[in-house]
C-alpha positions as CSV (number, residue, x, y, z in Angstrom):
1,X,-34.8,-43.4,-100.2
2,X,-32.0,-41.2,-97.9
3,X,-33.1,-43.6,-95.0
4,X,-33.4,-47.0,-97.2
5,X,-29.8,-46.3,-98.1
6,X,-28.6,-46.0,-94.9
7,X,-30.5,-49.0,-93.7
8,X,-28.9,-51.0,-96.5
9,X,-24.8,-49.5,-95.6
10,X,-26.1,-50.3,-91.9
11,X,-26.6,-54.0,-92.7
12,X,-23.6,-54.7,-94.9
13,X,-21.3,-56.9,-93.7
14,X,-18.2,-55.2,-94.7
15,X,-19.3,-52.2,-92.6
16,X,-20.2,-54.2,-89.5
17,X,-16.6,-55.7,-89.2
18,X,-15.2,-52.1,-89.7
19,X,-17.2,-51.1,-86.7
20,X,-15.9,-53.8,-84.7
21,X,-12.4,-53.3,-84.7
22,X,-9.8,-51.6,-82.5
23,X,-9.7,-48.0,-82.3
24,X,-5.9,-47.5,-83.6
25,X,-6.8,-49.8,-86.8
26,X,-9.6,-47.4,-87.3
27,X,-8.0,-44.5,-86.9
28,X,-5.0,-46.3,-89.2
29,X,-7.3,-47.0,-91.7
30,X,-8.8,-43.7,-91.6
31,X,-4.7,-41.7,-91.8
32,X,-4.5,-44.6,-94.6
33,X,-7.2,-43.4,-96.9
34,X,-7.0,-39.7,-96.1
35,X,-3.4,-39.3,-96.8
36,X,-3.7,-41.5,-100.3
37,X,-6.9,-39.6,-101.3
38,X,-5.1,-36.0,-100.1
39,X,-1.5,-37.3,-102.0
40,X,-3.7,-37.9,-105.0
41,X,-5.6,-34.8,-105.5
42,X,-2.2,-32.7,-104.6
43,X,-0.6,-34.9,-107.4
44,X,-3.2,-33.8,-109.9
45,X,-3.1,-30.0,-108.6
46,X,0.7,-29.7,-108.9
47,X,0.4,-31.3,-112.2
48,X,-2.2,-29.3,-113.5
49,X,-1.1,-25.7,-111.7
50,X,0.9,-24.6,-115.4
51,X,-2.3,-25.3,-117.1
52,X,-4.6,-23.5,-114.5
53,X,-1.7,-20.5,-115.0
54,X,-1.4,-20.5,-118.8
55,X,-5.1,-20.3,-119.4
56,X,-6.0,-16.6,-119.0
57,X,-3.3,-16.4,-116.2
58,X,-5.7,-14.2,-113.8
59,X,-8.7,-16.8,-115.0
60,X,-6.8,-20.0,-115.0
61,X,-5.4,-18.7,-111.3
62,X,-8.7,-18.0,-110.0
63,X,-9.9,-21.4,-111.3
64,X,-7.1,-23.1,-109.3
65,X,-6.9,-21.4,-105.6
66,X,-10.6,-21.8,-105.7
67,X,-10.0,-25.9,-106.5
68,X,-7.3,-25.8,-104.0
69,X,-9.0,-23.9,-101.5
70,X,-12.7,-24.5,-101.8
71,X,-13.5,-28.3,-103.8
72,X,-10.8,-29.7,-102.4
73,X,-11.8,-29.2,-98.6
74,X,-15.4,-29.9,-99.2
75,X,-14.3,-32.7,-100.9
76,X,-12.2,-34.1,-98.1
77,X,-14.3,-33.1,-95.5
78,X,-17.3,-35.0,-96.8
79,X,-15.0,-38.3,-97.2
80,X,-13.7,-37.3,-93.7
81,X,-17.1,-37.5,-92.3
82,X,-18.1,-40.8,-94.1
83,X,-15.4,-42.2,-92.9
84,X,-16.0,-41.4,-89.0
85,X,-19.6,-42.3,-89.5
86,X,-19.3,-45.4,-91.2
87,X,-16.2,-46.5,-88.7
88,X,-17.4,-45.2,-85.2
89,X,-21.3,-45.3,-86.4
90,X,-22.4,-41.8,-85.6
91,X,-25.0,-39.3,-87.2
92,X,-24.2,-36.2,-88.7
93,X,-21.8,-33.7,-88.2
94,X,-21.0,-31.3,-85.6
95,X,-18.6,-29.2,-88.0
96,X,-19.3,-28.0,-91.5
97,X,-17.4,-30.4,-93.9
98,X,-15.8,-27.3,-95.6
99,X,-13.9,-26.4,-91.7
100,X,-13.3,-30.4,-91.1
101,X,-11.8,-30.3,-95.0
102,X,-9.7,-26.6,-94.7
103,X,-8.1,-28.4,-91.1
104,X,-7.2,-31.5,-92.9
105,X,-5.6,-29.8,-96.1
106,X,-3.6,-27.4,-93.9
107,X,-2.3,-30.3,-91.6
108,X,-1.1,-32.3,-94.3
109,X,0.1,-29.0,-97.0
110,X,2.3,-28.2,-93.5
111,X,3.8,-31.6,-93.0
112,X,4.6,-31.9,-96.9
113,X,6.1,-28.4,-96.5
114,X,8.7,-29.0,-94.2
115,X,9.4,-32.8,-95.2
116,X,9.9,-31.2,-98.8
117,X,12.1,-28.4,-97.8
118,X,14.1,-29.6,-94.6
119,X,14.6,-33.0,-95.7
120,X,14.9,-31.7,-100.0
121,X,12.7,-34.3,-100.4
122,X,10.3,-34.6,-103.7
123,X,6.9,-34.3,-103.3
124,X,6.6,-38.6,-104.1
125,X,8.8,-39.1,-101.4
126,X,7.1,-36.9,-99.0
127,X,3.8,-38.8,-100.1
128,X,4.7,-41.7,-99.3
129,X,6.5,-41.2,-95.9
130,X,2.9,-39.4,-95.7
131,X,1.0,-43.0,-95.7
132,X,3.8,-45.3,-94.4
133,X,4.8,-43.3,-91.2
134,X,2.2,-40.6,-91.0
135,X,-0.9,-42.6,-91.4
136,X,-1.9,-43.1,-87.7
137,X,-1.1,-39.6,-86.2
138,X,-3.3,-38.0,-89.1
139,X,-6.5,-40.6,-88.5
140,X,-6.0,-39.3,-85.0
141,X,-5.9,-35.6,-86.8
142,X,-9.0,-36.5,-89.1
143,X,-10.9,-37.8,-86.2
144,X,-10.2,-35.2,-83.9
145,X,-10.8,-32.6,-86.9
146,X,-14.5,-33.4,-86.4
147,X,-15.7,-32.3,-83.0
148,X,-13.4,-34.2,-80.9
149,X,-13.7,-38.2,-79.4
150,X,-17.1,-38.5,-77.7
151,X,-19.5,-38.5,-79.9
152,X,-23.5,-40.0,-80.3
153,X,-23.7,-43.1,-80.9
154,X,-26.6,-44.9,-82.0
């Protein structure tokens, strides 16, 4: 079933144009959907962190550092690697999606950090200088995140 699944996402059409484009629209539609998917789920966190605090606060603060710190990697990390193999059409995965995931979070927590607090920007603001501007540089980030540029292709 794994390899009929493959065989069908290896056929579609939509996923054979992908493969044939340039590498910096690759990598731009890679920073692209990695920085929305990353501004979304920090959105929902930072929303939900008085929650997470108010329910039993050692609990609920448990419960959060371990969605921030553990889902939320994998979670990225697995799209990260989708992404590269459905773009650049490789197998596998030469580092565990939690590292690629951990690498990704902590590149873009930094750059929010200092656009938030040297520029006083909100976190909306920083989010979106995130996709417009930032984009490119983190596809490079997300592709490098994974083993670096040379990888098998089938």
């Amino acid at each position: 079933m794994h390899k009929m699944l493959l065989k069908m996402l290896s056929e579609n059409r939509v996923f054979n144009h992908l493969r044939h484009l340039r590498l910096v629209e690759k990598l731009l539609i890679q920073g692209i959907i990695l920085t929305v998917v990353l501004s979304v789920i920090q959105l929902v966190l930072n929303n939900a962190r008085i929650a997470f605090v108010n329910y039993m606060p050692p609990i609920g603060f448990v419960l959060l550092i371990s969605l921030t710190y553990i889902v939320q990697p994998i979670m990225v990390g697995i799209l990260n690697i989708f992404i590269i193999n459905t773009l650049f059409k490789t197998k596998g995965w030469p580092v565990g999606f939690w590292l690629n995931g951990i690498f990704l979070l902590l590149a873009f927590s930094s750059v929010n950090l200092v656009l938030q607090t040297q520029l006083n920007l909100t976190f909306t603001s920083a989010a979106l200088i995130d996709i417009i501007v930032l984009a490119l540089p983190f596809g490079c980030i997300a592709r490098f995140s994974n083993g670096g540029w040379k990888k098998p292709i089938e």
